[in-house]
N, C-alpha and C positions, 0 to 999 in steps of 0.2 A: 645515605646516612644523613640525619639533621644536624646539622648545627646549633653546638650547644647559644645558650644565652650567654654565656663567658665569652665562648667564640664572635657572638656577635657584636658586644662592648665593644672587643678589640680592635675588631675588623672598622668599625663606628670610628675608635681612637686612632686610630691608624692613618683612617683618611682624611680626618679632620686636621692632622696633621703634614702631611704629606699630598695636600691638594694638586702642586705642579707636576707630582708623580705622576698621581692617580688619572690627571687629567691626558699626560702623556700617554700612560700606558691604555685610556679610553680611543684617544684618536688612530695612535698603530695599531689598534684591533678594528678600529673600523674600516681602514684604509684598507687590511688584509681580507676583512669579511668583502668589500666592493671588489678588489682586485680575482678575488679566487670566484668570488658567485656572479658577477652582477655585472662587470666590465666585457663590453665589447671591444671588439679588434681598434674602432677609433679611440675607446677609453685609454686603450694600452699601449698606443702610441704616443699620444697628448702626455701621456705618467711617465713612459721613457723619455720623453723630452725634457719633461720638470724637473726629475729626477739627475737628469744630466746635466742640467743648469746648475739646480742648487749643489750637485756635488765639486762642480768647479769652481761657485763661489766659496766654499768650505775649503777647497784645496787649497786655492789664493789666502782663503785668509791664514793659513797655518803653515805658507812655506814663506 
């Protein structure tokens, strides 16, 4: 189905406003697209690693 011209205003106003979103929800989709298609076995070790770092920096900082 197209997307009307209204729809695309919005969509336009939307992220013109909401850039840290937009740009968020850009990078976890590309991180997902590299992890599911494109990462090898050393990719996915290296990502378990970083992953377990930054989540213990997060843990420290909130307990």
């Amino acid at each position: 189905m197209a997307t009307s011209e209204a729809q695309k205003r919005a969509n336009r106003k939307w992220r013109s406003k909401n850039k840290e979103k937009q740009q968020l929800y850009n990078h976890r989709s590309t991180a997902k697209r590299f992890v599911k298609r494109y990462a090898n076995i050393d990719d996915l070790i290296e990502l378990e690693n970083l992953i377990h770092e930054r989540r213990q920096e997060l843990e420290e900082k909130t307990s």
